[in-house]
N, C-alpha and C positions, 0 to 999 in steps of 0.2 A: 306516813313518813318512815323510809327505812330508818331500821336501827342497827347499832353494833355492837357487841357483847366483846370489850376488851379485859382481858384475862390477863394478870401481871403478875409471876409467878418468880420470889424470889430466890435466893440460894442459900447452900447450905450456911446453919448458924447465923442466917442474916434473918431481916425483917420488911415490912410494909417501909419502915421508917428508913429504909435503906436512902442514900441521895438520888440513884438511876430510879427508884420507885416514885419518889417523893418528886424528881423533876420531869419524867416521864404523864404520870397523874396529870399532874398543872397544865401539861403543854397537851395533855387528849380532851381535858376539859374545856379548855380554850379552842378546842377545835371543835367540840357539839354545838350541834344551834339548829335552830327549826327546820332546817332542810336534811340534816342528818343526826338523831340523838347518837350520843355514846355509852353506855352505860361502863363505868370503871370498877371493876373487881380486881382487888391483891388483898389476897388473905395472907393470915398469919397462917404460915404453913406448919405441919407437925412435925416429930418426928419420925413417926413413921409414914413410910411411902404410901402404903397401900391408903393408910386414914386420910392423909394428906389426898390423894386422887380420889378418894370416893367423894369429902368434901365438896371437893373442885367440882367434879361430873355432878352431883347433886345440884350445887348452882347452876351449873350449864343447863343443864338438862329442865331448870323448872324457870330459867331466862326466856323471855317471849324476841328478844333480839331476831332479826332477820340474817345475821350474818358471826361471826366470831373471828377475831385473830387473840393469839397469844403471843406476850412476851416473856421471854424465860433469859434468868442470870444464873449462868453456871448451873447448879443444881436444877436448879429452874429451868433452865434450856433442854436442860432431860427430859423434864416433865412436860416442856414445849412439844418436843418431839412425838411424845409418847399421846397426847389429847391432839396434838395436830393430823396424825393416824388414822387415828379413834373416829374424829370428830368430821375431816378432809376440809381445815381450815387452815387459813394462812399460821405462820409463826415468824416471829422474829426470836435468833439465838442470838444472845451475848455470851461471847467466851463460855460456850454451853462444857457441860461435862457429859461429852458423849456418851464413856459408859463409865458411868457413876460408880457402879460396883464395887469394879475394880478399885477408882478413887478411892472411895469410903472405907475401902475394906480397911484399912490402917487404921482410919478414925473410931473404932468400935469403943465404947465407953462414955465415961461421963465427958460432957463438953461442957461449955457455956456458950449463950448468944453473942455476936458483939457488941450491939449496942446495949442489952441492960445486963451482961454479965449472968444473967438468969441460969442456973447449973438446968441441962436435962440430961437424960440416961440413950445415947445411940446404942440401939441393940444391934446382936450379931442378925438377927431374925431379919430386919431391914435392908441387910444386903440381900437376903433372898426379894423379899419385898420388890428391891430393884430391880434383880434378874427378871424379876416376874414384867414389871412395865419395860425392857427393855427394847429397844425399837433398832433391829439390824440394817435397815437400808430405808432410808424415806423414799414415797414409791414415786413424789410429784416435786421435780426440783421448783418449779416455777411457784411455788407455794410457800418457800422457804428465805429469808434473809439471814446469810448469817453477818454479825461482827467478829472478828475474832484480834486477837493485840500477840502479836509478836514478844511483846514484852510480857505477859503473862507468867508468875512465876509460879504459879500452881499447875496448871494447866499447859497441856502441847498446844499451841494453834495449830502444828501439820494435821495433826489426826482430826480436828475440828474440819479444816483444808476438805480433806479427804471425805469425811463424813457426809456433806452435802455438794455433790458433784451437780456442776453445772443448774447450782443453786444464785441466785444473788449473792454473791459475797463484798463485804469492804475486811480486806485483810488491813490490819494499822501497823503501821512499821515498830512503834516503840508501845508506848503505855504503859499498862498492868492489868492485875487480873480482876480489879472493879474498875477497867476504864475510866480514868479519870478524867478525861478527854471528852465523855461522852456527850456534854452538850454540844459540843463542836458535830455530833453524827446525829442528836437527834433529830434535825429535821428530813433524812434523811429513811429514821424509822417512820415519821408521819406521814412522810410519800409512800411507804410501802403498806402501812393501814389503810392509809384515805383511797389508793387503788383498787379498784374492783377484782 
C-alpha cells in the first residue's frame, strides 16, 4: 500500500495548535484509508533553524513513506523550500517568507509564542542559521503550490509572485497574513497532495 509522509511545518512564533495546522491535519486524516495511508507530522518547531531542520530531516529520513510533500506557513514555507530541495519532493507555500533573514533580522531577542505567550530567546546566531538553509531559486516549478494573500500585512506577496515562477500559484486578492480564508483553499491543497 503506498504511503505518504506529510510534513506540516509552522511559522514563526506559531505552533502545531495553529488553525491552518489543526484544520489541515483533520482534513489529511480524513483523506488516508487502505488504498493510500498518510502519515501526518507537524512538530513543534524550535527556535533555532538549524535544530529545527535536523529534527525535521531526522524524521524524514527514519519515515518508511513511499513518497513526501510539505506544507509550510510563512516561516515554515522557508523551511518548505529548503527540505523540498533537499529531499525533491512536492511543497505547498502559504504566504512563505521567502528569505527569512532578512525578515527576522528585526525580530532578534526575547519573543513570545502566540498561543501560550511562552517567553523564548531568538538569537542573532539563527539569522546565520537561516542564511545557511537559504534556498536562491527552486530548480522544479511543477513541484511547488504557492498561496500567497495580497492582503498580507507582514509579508510582500510580489516577491512570494516572483519567487516561484511558473509554479502553481493561487494569488487571493484580499485576506491576511494567516489566511483566514484558508478553508475556502483547502481543498485545493488536497488536490495538490493526493496528485502524483
Amino acid at each position: 500500500m503506498p504511503s505518504t509522509l506529510l510534513v506540516y511545518l509552522h511559522g514563526f512564533r506559531s505552533s502545531p495548535r495553529s488553525s491552518k495546522a489543526i484544520m489541515t491535519g483533520e482534513a489529511v486524516k480524513a483523506l488516508s484509508n487502505s488504498i493510500n495511508s498518510i502519515e501526518w507530522y507537524c512538530p513543534q518547531l524550535l527556535a533555532s533553524p538549524k535544530e529545527s531542520m535536523d529534527m525535521v530531516t531526522t524524521h524524514i529520513d527514519q519515515s518508511k513513506a513511499d513518497r513526501m510533500v510539505v506544507i509550510g506557513s510563512s516561516l515554515g514555507g522557508f523551511y518548505a523550500n529548503y527540505l523540498a530541495e533537499k529531499y525533491g519532493c512536492k511543497a505547498v507555500a502559504l504566504n512563505p517568507a521567502v528569505w527569512a533573514a532578512r525578515e527576522l533580522a528585526p525580530h532578534v531577542g526575547m519573543m513570545t509564542s502566540y498561543d501560550s505567550d511562552e517567553p523564548f530567546d531568538f538569537r542573532s546566531e539563527y539569522i546565520d542559521e537561516l542564511r545557511a538553509l537559504q534556498v536562491d531559486a527552486i530548480t522544479d516549478p511543477q513541484r511547488y503550490f504557492l498561496i500567497a494573500a495580497k492582503g498580507d500585512e507582514l509579508l510582500d506577496w510580489r516577491e512570494m509572485e516572483a519567487f516561484y515562477p511558473d509554479a502553481r500559484q493561487l494569488i487571493l486578492e484580499g485576506s491576511d497574513h494567516g489566511i483566514a480564508d484558508y478553508e475556502d483553499h483547502l481543498p485545493q491543497v488536497l488536490d495538490f497532495i493526493s496528485a502524483k
